[in-house]
N, C-alpha and C positions, 0 to 999 in steps of 0.2 A: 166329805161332808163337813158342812162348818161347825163350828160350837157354838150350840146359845148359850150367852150371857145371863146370870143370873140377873135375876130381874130385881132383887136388893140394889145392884150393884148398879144398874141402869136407874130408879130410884134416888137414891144419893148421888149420880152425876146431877139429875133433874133438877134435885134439889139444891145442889150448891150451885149449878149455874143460874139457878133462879135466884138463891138470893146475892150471887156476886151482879147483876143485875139491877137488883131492888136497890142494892147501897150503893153504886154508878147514881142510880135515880138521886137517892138521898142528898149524897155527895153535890151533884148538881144543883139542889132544891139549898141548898146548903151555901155556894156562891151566890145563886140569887139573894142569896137574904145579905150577902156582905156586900153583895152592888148595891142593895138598897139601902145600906147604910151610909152611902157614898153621894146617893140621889140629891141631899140638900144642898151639897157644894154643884151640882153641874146645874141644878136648875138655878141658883144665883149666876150661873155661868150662861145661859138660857139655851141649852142643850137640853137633847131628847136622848140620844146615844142608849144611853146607860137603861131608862125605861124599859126600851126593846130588848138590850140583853137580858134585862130579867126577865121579860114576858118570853122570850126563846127560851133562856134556861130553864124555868119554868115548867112551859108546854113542854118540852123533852123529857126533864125526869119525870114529871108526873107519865107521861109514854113510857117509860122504862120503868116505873112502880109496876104500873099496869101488866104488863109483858111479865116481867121478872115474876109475880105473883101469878100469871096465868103458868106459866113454865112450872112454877113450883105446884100446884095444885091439879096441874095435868094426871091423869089417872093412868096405870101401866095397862098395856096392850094385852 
């Protein structure tokens, strides 16, 4: 017969995988903001490039905020 796991213990993986998640997210939301600080020199250049990596990196961490807080708020079985 197996052993259950205490369920503190299942809790705290939850939650650290949740927030190792949220700060991916951040981390992400975080180069966007350094592409767009780069924005004024490509559009003197009249390139789009850099626009679209933000709005990817962007839509992604804001997905992995999402995620990462649903993980962490999840309620034990």
């Amino acid at each position: 017969m197996a052993k259950a796991k205490p369920v503190e213990t299942d809790i705290e993986v939850r939650r650290e995988r949740g927030m190792a998640v949220v700060v991916i997210g951040w981390l992400l939301w975080g180069f966007a903001l350094l592409f767009l600080f780069f924005r004024p020199a490509e559009i003197r250049r009249g390139g789009t490039g850099i626009l679209y990596a933000v709005l990817a990196l962007g839509a992604v961490g804001l997905l992995l905020n999402i995620i990462g807080w649903r993980i962490r708020s999840r309620r034990a079985k």
